[in-house]
SERO-4910 file (N, C-alpha, C, O; in steps of 0.05 Angstrom, whole numbers):
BEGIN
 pado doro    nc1    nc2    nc3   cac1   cac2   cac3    cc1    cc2    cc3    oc1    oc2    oc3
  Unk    A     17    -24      0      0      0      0     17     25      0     31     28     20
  Unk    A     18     38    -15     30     68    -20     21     87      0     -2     97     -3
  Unk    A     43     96     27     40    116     42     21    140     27      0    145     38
  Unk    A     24    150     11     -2    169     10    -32    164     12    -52    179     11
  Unk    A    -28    142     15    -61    133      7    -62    118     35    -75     97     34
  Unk    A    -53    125     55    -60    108     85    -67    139    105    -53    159    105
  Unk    A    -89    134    119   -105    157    141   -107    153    170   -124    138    178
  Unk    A    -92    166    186    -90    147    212   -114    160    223   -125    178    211
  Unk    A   -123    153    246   -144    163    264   -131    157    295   -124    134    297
  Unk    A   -129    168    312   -119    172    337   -140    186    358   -139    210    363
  Unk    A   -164    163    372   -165    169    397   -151    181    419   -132    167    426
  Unk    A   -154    199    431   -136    211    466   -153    198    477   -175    198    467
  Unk    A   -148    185    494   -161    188    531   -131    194    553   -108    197    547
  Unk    A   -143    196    572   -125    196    586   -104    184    591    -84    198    595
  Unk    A   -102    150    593    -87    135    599    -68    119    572    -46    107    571
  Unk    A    -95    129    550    -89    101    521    -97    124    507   -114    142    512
  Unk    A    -73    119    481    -70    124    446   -101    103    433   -113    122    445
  Unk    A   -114     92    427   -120     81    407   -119     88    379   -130    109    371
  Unk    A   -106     73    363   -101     79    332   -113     63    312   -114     39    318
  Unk    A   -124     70    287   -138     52    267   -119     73    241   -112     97    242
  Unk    A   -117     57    224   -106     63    196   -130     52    176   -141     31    180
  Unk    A   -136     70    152   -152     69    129   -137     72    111   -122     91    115
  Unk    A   -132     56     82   -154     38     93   -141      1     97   -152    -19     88
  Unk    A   -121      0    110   -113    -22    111   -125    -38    137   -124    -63    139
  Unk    A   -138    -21    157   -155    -39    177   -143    -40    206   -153    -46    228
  Unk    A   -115    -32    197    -93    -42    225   -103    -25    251   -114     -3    249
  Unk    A    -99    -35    271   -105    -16    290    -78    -21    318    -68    -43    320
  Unk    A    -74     -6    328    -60    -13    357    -66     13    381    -80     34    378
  Unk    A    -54      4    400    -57     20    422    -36     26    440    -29      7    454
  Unk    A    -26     47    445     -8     55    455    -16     69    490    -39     69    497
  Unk    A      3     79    505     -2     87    529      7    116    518     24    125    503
  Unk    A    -19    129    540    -12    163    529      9    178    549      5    195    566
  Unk    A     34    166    541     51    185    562     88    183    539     97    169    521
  Unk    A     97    202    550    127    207    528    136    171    516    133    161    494
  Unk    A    142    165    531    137    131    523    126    122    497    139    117    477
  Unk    A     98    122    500     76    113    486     73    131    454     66    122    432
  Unk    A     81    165    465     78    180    442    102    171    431     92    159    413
  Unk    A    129    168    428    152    175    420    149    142    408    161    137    387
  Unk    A    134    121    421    136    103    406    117     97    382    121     81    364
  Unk    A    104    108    383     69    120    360     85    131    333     84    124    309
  Unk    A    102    154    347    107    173    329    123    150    302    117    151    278
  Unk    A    144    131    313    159    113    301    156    103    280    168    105    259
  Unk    A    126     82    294    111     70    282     93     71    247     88     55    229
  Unk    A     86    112    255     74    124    239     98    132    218     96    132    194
  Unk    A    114    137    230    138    151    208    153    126    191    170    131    175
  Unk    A    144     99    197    154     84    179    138     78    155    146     72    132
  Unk    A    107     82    167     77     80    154     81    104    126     79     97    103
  Unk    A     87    133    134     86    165    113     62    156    110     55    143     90
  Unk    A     42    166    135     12    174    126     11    197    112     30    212    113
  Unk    A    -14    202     96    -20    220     90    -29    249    106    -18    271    107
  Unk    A    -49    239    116    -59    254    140    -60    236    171    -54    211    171
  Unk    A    -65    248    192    -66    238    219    -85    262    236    -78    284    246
  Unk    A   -110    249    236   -128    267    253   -121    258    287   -108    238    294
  Unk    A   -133    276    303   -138    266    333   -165    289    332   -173    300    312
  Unk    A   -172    292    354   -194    311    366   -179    325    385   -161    314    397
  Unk    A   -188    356    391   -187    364    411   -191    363    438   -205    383    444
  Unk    A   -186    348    461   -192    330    483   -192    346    514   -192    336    537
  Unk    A   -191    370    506   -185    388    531   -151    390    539   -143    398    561
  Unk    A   -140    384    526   -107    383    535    -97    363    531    -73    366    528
  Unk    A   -106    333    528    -97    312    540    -89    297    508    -79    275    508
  Unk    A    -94    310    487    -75    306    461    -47    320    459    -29    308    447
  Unk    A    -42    341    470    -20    360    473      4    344    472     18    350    453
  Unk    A     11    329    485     41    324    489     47    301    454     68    300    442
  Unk    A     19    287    447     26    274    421     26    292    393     35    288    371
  Unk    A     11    314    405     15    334    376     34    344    384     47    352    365
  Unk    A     48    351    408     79    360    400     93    342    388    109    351    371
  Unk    A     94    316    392    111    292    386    108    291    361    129    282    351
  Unk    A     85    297    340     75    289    326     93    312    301    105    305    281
  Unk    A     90    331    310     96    359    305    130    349    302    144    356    284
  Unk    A    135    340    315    166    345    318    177    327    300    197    332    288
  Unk    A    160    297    295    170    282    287    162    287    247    166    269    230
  Unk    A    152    310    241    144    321    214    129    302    201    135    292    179
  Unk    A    105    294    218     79    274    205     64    289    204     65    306    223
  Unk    A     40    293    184     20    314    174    -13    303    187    -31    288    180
  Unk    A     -6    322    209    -30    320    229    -49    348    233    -42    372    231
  Unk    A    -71    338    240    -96    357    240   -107    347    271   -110    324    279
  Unk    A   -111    378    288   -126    373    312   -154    381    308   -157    404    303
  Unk    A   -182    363    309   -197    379    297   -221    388    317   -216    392    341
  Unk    A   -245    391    307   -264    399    335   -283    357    339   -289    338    324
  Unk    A   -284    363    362   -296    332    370   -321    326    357   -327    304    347
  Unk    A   -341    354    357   -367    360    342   -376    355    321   -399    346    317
  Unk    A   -351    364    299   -350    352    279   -347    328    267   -357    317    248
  Unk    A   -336    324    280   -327    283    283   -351    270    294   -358    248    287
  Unk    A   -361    283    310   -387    270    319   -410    271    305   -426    254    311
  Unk    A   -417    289    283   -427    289    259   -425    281    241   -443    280    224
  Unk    A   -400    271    237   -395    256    220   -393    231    223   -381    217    206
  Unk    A   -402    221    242   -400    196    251   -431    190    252   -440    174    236
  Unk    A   -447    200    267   -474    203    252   -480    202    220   -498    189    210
  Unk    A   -468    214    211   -474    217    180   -470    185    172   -483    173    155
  Unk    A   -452    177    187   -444    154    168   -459    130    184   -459    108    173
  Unk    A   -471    131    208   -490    111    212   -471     96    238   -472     72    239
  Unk    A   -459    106    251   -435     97    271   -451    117    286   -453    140    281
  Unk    A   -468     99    315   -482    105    330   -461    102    359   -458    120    375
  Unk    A   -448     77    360   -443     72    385   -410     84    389   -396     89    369
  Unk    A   -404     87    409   -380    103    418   -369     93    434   -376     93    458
  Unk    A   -341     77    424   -319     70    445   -295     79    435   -291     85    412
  Unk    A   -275     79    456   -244     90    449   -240     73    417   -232     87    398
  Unk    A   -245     55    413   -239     32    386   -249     42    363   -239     44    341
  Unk    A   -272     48    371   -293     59    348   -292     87    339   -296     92    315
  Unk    A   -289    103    355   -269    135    352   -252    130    339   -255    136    316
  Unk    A   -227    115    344   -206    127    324   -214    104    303   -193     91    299
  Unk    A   -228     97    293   -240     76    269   -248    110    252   -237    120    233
  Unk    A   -273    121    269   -287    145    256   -269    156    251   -265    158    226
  Unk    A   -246    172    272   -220    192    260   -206    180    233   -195    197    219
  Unk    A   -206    163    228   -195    148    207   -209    155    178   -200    164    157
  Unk    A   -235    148    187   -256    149    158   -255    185    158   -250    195    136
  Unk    A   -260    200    178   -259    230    179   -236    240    154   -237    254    134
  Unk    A   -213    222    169   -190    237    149   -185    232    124   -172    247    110
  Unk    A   -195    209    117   -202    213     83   -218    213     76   -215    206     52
  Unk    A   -237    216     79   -265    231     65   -264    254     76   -274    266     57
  Unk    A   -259    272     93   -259    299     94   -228    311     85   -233    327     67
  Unk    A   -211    311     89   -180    309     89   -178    338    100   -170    355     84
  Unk    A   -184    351    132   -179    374    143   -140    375    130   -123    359    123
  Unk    A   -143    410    136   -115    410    125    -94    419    154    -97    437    170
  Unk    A    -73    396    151    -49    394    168    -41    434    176    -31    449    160
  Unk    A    -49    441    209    -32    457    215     -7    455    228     -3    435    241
  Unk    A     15    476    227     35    474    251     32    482    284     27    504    293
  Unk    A     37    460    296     34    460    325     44    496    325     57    506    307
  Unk    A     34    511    354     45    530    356     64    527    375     62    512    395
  Unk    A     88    545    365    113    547    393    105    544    414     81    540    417
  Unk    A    120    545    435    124    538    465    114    568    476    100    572    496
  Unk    A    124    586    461    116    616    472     85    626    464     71    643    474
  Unk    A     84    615    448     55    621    438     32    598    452      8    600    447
  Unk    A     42    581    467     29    562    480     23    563    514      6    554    530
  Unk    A     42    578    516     47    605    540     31    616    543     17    613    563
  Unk    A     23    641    518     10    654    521    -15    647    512    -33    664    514
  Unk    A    -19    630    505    -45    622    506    -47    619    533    -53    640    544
  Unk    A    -44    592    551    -53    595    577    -55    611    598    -67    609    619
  Unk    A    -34    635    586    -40    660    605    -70    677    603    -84    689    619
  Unk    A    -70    670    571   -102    683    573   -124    669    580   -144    680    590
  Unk    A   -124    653    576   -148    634    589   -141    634    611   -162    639    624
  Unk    A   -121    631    629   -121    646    659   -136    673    661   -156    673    676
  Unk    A   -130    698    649   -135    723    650   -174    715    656   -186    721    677
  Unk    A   -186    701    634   -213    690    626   -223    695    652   -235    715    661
  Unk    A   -216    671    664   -223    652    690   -219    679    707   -239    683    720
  Unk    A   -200    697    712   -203    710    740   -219    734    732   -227    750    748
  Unk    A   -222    735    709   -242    756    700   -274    748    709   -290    763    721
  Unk    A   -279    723    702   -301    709    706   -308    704    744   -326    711    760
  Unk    A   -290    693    744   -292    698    781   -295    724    796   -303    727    819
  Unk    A   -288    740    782   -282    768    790   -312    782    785   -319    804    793
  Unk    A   -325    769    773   -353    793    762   -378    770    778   -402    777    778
  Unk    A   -370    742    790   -390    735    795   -389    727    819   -406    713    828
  Unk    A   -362    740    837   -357    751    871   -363    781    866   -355    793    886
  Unk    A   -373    794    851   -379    829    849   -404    830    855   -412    845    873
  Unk    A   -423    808    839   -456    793    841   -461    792    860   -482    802    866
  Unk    A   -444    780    878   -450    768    899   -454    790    925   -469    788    945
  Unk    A   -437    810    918   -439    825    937   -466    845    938   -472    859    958
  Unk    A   -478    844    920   -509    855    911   -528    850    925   -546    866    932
  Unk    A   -527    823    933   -550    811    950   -542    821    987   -520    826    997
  Unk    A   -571    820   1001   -564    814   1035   -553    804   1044   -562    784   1056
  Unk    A   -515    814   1044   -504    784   1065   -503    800   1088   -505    824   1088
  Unk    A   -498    783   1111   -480    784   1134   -455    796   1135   -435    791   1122
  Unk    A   -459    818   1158   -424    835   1147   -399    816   1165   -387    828   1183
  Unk    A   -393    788   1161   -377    772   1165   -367    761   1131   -345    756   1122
  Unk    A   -393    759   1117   -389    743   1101   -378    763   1082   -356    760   1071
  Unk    A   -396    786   1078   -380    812   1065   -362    816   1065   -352    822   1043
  Unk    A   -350    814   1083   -321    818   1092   -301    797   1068   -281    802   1055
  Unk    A   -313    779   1071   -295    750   1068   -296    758   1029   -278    755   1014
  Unk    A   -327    768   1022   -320    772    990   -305    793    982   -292    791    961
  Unk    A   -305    821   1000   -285    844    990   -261    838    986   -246    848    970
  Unk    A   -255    811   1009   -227    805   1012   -214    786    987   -193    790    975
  Unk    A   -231    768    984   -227    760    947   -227    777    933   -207    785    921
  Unk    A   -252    787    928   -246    810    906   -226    827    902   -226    836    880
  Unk    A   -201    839    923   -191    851    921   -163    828    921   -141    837    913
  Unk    A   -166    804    930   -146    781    914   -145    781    890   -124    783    877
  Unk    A   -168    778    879   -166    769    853   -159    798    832   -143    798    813
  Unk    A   -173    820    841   -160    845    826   -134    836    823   -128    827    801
  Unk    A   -115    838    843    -89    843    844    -80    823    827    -62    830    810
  Unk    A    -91    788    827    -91    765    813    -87    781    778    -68    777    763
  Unk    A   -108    796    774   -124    798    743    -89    829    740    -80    837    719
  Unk    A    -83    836    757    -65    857    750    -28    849    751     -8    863    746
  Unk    A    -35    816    762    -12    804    765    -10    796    731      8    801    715
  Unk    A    -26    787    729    -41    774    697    -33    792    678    -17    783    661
  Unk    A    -41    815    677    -38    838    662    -11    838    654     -3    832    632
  Unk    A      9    850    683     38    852    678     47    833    660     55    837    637
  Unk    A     46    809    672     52    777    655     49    780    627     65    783    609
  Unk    A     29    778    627     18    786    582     40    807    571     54    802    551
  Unk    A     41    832    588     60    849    581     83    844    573     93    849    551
  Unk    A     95    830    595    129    813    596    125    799    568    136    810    549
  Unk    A    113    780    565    114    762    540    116    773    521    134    770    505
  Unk    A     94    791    518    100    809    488    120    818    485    128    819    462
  Unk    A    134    826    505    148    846    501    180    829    500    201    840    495
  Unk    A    178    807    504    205    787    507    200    778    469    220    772    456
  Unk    A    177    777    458    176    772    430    179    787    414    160    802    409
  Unk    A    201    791    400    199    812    373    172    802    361    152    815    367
  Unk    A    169    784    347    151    781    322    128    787    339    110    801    328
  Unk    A    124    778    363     85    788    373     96    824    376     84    840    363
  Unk    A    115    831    393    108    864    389    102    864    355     79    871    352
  Unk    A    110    862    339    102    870    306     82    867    310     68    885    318
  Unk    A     71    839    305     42    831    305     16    840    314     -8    841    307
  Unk    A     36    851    340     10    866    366     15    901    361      3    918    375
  Unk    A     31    908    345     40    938    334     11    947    319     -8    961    326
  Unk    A     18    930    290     -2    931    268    -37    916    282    -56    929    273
  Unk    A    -44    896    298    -65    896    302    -74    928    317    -94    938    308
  Unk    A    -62    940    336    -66    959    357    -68    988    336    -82   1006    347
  Unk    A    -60    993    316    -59   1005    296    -97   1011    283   -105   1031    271
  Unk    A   -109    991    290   -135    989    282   -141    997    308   -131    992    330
  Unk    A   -172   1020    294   -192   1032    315   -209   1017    328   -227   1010    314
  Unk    A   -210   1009    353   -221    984    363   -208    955    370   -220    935    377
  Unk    A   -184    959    365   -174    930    372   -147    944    396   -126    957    391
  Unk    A   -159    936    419   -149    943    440   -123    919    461   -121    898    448
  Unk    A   -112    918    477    -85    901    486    -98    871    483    -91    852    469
  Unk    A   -122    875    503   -139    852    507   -143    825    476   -138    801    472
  Unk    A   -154    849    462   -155    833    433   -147    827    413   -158    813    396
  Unk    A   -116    842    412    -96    837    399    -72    819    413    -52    813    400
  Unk    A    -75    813    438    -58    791    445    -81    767    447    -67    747    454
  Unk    A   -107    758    445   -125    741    437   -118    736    414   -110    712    412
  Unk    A   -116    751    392   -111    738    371    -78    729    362    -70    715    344
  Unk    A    -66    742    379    -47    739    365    -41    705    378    -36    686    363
  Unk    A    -43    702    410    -45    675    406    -63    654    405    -56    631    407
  Unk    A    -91    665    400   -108    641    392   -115    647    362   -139    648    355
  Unk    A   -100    651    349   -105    655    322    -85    656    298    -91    669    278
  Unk    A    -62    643    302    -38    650    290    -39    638    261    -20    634    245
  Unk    A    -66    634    257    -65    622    223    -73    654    205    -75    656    181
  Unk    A    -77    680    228    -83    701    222    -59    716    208    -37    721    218
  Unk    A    -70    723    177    -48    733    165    -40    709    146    -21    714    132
  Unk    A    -50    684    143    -36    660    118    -56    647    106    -51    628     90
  Unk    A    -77    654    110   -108    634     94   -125    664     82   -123    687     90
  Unk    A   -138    653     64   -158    680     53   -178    683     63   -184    666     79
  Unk    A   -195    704     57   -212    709     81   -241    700     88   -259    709    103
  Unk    A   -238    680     72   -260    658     72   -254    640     91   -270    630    107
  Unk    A   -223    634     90   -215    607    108   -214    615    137   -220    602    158
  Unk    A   -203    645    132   -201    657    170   -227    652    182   -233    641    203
  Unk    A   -246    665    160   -289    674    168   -290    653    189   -290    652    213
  Unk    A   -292    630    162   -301    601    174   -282    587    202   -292    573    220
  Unk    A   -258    595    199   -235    581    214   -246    597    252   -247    585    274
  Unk    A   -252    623    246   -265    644    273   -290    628    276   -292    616    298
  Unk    A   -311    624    258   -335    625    268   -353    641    265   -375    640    276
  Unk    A   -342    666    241   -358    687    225   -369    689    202   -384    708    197
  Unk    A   -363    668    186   -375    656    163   -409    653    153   -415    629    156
  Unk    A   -423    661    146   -446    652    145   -455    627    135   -456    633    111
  Unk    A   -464    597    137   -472    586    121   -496    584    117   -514    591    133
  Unk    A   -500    574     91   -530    577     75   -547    554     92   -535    537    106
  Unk    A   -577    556     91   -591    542    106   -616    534     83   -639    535     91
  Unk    A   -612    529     60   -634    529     34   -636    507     28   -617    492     32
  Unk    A   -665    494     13   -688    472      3   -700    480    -13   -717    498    -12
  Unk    A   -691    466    -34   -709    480    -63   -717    499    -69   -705    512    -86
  Unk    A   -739    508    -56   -737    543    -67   -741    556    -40   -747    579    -44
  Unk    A   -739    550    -17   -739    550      7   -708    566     11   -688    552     11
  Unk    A   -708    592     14   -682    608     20   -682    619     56   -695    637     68
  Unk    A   -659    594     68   -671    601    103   -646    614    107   -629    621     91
  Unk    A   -647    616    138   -636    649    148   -599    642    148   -595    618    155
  Unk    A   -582    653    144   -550    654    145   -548    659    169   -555    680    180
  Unk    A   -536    634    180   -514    633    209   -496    631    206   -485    626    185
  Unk    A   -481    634    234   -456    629    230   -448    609    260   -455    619    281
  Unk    A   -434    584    260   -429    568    290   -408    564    281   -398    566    258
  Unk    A   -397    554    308   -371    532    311   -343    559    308   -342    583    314
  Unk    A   -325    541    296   -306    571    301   -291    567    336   -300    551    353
  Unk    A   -271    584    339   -257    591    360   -270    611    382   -266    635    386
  Unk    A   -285    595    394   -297    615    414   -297    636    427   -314    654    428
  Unk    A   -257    629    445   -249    656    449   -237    680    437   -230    700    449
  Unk    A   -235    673    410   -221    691    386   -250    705    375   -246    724    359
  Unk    A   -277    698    381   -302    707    373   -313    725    391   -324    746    388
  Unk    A   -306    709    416   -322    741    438   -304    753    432   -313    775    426
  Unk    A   -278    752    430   -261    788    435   -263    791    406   -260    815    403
  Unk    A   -266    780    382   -283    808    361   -307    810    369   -319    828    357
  Unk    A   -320    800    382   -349    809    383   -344    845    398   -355    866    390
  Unk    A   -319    842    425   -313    869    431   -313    886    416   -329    905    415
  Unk    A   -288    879    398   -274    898    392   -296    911    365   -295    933    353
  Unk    A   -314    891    361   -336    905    334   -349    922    341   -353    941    326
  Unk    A   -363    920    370   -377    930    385   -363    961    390   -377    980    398
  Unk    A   -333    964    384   -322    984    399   -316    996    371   -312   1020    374
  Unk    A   -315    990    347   -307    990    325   -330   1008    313   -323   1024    296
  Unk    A   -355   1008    319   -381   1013    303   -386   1044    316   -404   1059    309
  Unk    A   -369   1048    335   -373   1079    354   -340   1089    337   -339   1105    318
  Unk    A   -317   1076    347   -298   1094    338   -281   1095    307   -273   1115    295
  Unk    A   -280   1063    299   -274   1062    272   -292   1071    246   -314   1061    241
  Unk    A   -282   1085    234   -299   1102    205   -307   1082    189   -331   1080    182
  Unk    A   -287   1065    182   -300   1046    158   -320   1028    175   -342   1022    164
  Unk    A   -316   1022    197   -337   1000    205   -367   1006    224   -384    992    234
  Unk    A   -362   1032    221   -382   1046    234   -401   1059    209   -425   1061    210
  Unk    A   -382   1070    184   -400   1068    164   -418   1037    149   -439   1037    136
  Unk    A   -410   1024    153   -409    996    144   -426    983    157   -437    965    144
  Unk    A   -433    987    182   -452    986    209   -481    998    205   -504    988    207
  Unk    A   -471   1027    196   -498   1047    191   -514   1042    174   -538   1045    180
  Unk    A   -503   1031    141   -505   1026    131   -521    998    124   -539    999    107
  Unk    A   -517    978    135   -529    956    139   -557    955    156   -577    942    150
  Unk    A   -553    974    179   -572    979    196   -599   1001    183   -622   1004    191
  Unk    A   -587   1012    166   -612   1028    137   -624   1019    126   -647   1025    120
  Unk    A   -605    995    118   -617    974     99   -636    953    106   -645    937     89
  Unk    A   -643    953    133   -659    939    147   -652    908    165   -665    890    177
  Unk    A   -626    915    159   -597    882    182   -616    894    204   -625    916    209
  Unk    A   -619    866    215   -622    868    245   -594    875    258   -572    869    248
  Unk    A   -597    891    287   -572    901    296   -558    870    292   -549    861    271
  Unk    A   -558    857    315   -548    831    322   -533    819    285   -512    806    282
  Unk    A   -546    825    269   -540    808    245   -516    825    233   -498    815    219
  Unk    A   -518    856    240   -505    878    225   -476    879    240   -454    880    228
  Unk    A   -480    878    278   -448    874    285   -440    845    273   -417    842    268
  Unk    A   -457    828    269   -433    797    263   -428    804    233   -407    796    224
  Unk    A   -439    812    222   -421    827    192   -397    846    200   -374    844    192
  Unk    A   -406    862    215   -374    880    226   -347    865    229   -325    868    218
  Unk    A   -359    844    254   -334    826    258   -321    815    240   -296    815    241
  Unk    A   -338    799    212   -327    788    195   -307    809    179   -285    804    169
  Unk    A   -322    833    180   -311    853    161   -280    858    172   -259    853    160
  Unk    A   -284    868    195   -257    869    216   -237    851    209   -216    856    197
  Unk    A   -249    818    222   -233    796    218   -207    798    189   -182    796    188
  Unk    A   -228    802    169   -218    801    146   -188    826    135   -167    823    122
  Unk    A   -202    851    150   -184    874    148   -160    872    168   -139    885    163
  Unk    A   -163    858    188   -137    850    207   -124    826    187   -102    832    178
  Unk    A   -135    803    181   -117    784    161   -101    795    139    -79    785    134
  Unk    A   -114    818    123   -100    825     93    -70    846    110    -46    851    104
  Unk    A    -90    854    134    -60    874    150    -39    858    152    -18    866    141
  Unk    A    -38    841    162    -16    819    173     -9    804    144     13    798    135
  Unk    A    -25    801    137    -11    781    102      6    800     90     27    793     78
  Unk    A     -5    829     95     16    847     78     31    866     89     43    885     78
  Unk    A     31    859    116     49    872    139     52    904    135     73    918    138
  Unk    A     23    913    128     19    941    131      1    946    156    -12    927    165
  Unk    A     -1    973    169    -10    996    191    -41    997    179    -47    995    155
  Unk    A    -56   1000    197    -87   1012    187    -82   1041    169    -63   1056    171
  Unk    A   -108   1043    150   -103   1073    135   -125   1062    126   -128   1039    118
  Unk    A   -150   1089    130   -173   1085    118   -170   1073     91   -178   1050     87
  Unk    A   -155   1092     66   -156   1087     46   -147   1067     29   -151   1062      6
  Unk    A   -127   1053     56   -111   1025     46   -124   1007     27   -148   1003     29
  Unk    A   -111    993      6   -133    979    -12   -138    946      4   -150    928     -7
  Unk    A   -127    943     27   -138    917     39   -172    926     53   -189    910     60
  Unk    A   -174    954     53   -197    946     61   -218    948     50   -224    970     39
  Unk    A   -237    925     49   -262    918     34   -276    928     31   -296    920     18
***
């Protein structure tokens, strides 16, 4: 069988790899620890799959897509959702570790998602610094709640005293993001030219810069869809139904949802663009998720062509 034409599929759990290859049938199972990956990786590199899916598992794929990454096999991390639809589609009801990476298998050649590069160690950093930032933000507004209601001035006590933990926590956070950027040449660039745009503030230009680093190399169809700003069609014969948009990077979607929101008051093009839609009879709600896309797209052509915002620039649409 000719390595191009073989599709691995790779279950995570916690403890076990399970693996199936398409379409020769093989399957094995490895232990999910440096061990287990470094001996996977071997295995596969004697194979030259084509592609090699896993799913996104909450963390617990991480150390085999570095392995995976390192060892220059062409792997895709993808959403679980999707795989789970498509496993429906195809009439694969029941779900075990065996039967997952059977589906990841059939996923990757009949769909063939396209192979990204793992991100650096620094950009993997900063990712978890912001999803830290998330979390004490989130704790922070729902110990604020709390203090709203009739407590007991014991208990009062006890929430001012978090709250003013966790401030210092969310400003410990702050500094931190700072340091990193600022230890990176290429993110100060990166975070120069996003900050350059009216509306894209520290918060949402270090969001994207590390949950979004395919920003600036796909066109702006692939970013739409890749965010979660995309509309797709919802139509039956002559039946024309309403354009949504799901799925996408969640936290790379609320902070444009900000920064659109902040964009439609101070930025000219996207506040005309806003007005405009909203004349035309867009529902608000429908008219900012066109902003974002609009945005999205005007931050990608910035970074593809490593120019500064300028109204008249011809990246913008």
């Amino acid at each position: 069988m000719e390595g191009s034409q073989l599709f691995v599929g790779i279950d995570v759990s916690k403890a076990c790899l399970d693996v199936a290859v398409r379409p020769t049938g093989q399957r094995w199972s490895f232990p999910n620890d440096e061990g287990g990956c470094a001996a996977l990786a071997d295995k596969l590199k004697s194979l030259g799959p084509a592609l090699v899916v896993l799913e996104a598992t909450g963390g617990m794929q991480v150390l085999l897509t570095a392995v995976l990454a390192e060892a220059a096999l062409p792997a895709a991390v993808v959403n679980p959702k999707q795989v789970r639809d498509f496993a429906r589609a195809t009439g694969k009801l029941a779900k075990t570790d065996r039967i997952d990476a059977q589906v990841l298998a059939h996923f990757a050649e009949a769909v063939r998602p396209e192979p990204r590069p793992l991100p650096d160690a620094q950009t993997q950093a900063l990712k978890a610094r912001l999803a830290r930032r998330r979390q004490l933000v989130s704790m922070l507004t729902m110990e604020k709640n709390r203090t709203l209601g009739a407590l007991p001035r014991s208990l009062r006590s006890e929430l001012q005293a978090h709250i003013h933990w966790l401030e210092e926590a969310l400003k410990e956070s702050d500094d931190e993001l700072g340091r990193m950027l600022r230890d990176s040449p290429l993110w100060r660039e990166k975070e120069a030219l996003l900050r350059s745009v009216p509306g894209i503030g520290p918060t949402v230009s270090l969001t994207l810069v590390a949950q979004l680093p395919e920003l600036g190399t796909l066109d702006s169809k692939k970013i739409a869809a890749l965010v979660g700003v995309a509309p797709f069609n919802r139509d039956s014969g002559t039946l024309r139904g309403r354009r949504t948009v799901w799925g996408g990077r969640a936290p790379v979607r609320a902070a444009l949802y900000m920064a659109a929101l902040v964009a439609t008051r101070y930025n000219p093009v996207i506040r005309a663009f806003y007005t405009r839609l909203c004349k035309a009879g867009k529902a608000k709600k429908a008219a900012l998720t066109a902003c974002m896309r609009k945005l999205l797209i005007i931050l990608n052509a910035m970074l593809k062509h490593q120019s500064p915002w300028r109204v008249s620039s011809s990246f913008v649409p």
